[in-house]
N, C-alpha and C positions, 0 to 999 in steps of 0.2 A: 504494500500500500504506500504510495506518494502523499505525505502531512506536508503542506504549507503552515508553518508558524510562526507569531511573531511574539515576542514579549519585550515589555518596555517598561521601566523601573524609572517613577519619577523621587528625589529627596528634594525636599526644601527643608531648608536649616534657616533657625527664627533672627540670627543675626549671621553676616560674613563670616564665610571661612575661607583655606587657602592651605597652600602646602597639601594639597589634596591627593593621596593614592589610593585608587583601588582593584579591587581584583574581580572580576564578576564571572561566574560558571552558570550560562545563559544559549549557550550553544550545544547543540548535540554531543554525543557520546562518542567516538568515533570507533565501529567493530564490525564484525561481520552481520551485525543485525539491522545495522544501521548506517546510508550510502548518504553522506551529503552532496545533494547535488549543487546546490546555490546555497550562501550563506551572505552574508552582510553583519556587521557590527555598527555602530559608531556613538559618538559619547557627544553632550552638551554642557558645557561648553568643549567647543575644540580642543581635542589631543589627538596624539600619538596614543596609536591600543596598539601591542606586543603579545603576544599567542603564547603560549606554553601549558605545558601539563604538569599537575601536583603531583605527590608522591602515591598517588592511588591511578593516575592514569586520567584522570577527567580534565578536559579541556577549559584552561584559565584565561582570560583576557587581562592584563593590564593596564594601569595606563595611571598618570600625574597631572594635577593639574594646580599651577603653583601661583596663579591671580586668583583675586578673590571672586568669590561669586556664593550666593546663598540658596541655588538651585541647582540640582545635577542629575540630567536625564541619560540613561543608557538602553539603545534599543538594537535586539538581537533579535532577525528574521528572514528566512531561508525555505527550503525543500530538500526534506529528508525523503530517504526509502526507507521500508520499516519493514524484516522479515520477521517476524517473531523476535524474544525475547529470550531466546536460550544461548547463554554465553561458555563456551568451552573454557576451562581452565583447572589448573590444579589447586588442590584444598591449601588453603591461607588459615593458619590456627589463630591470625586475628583477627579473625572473624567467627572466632568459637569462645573469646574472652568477654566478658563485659566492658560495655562503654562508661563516659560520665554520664551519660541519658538513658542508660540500657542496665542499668541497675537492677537486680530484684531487689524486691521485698518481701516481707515472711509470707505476704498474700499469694503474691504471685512464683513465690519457690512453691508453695502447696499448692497451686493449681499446675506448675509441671509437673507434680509428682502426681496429679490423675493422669496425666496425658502421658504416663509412662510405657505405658503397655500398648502404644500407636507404633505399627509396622508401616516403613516406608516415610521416605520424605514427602512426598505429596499429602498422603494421607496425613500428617501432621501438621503441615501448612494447614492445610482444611480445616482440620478439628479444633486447632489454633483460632483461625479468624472467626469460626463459628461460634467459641466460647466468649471473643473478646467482644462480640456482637450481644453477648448475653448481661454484661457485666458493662460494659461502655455504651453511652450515648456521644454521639456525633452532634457537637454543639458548637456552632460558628462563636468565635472569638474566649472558647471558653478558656483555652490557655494559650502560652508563646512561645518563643522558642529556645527558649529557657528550660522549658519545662520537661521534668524526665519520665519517664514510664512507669516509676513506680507513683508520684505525686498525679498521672492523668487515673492512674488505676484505681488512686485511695480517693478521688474524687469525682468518680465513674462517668466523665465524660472528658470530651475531647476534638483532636478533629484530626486531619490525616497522617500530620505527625505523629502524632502520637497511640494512632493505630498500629503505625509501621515502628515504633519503635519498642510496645508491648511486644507483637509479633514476633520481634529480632530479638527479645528477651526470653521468652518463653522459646523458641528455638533453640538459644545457644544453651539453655537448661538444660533442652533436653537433650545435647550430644549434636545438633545439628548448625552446622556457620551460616549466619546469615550477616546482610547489610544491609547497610538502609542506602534506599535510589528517591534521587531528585528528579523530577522531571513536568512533564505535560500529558493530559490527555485531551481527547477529542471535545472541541469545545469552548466557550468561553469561559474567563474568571482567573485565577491564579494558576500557581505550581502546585503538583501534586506530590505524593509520595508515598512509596509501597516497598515491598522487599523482594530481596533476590538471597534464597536457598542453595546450599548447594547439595549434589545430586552426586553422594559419593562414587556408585556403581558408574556413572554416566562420565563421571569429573566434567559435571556442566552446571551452572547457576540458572536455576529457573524465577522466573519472577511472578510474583503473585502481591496482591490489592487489597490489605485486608479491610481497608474501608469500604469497599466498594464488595468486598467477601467473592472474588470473583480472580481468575489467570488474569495474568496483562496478555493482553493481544498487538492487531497490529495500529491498532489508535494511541497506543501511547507512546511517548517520547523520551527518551531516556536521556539526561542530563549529567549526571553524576552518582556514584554512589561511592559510601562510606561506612565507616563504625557505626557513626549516626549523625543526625544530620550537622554538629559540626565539624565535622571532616567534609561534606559539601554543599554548604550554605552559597547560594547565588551570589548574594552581594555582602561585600566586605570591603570594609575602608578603615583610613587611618588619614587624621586632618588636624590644623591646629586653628584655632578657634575656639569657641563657646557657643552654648545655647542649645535648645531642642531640635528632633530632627522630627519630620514628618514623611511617612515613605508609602508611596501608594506604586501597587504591578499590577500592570494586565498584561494576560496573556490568551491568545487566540490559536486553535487550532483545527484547521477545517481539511478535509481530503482533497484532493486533485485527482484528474483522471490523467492515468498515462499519455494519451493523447494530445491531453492540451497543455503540456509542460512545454513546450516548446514557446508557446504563447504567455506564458507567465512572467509576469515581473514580482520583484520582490521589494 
């Protein structure tokens, strides 16, 4: 499947700043699951953006900006190809430790130890998002990104983070590695975020949505993934100044048909 997506990250800060660097991971994944065909970046005010990859392999943009200014837009949008979401590789044991957001607590160690007697990775995922669906509600703005999986669990709602990062907790309890993925799905509104399991028989990572209690398919966009989500948080800066920030994202992502990709601007 051909996703045309764009997402665009505005901050305004209540007084000037300057000396401004940041990093933003707002572009695709780059693997065999995922072909960028067209991409575009660029930042407001004008700079220089420079490419590179973190220490986990996801695509970073950075970029300086050292006059002042009290607003800073960055917008990333392109056409990816999307085959599935099954990624070949070998078992990483950090991804079988606890994160600072993937914590258990005595809650959540005693509901791995139901989940102990699940044959198969899949079937675990499953039985996973199906319990967390019993004990969490999905509540826009209920916590931020701060917040760790044991504090969404002991206060039984949440929203995608923190679905995916129970998920990764109760996982690595039970003897299986997971991470936490950044990305997009089909649609309007923000970033979203799900886990990727690994498949020891297979040595593949498969991805699954426990907010959504569903496989990821070929509508979704894979962005980065990590420990948990701060190992690949989109935007990150570092500025000297004062004062509050305010930050609003959207993000868009609708299908293309093969055909008319030739026709497409971005």
């Amino acid at each position: 499947m051909v996703l045309k997506y764009s997402h665009i990250t505005v901050i305004t800060f209540s007084s000037p700043i300057h000396a401004h660097s940041f990093s933003m991971r707002c572009s695709p994944y780059q693997s065999i699951c995922q072909h960028i065909i067209e991409e575009h970046v660029s930042a407001i005010p004008n700079c220089n953006i420079s490419r590179n990859t973190d220490f986990m392999g996801n695509t970073v943009d950075y970029g300086y900006i050292d006059d002042y200014h009290d607003s800073f837009a960055f917008e990333s949008r392109g056409l990816v190809s999307v085959d599935r979401h099954i990624y070949p590789g070998d078992f990483n044991p950090l991804f079988l430790y606890e994160s600072p957001l993937t914590s258990p607590s005595a809650a959540l160690m005693y509901l791995a130890h139901q989940l102990g007697s699940t044959t198969g990775e899949e079937a675990l995922i499953r039985k996973i998002s199906d319990l967390i669906h019993v004990h969490i509600q999905y509540v826009s703005g209920s916590t931020d990104v701060c917040t760790s999986a044991e504090a969404a669990f002991a206060q039984g709602k949440g929203v995608c983070q923190d679905f995916a990062h129970i998920a990764i907790c109760l996982c690595r309890l039970c003897g299986v590695a997971a991470r936490y993925v950044n990305g997009y799905m089909l649609g309007e509104g923000q970033t979203h975020a799900w886990v990727e399991y690994y498949v020891a028989d297979l040595k593949e990572w498969h991805a699954f949505d426990p907010t959504n209690n569903k496989a990821v398919d070929d509508t979704y966009i894979k962005l980065a993934h990590g420990r948990d989500y701060n190992d690949c948080c989109t935007n990150h800066g570092v500025f000297r100044g004062a004062g509050d920030q305010t930050i609003h994202v959207s993000t868009s992502v609708r299908e293309v048909l093969r055909g008319n990709i030739i026709n497409s601007t971005i």
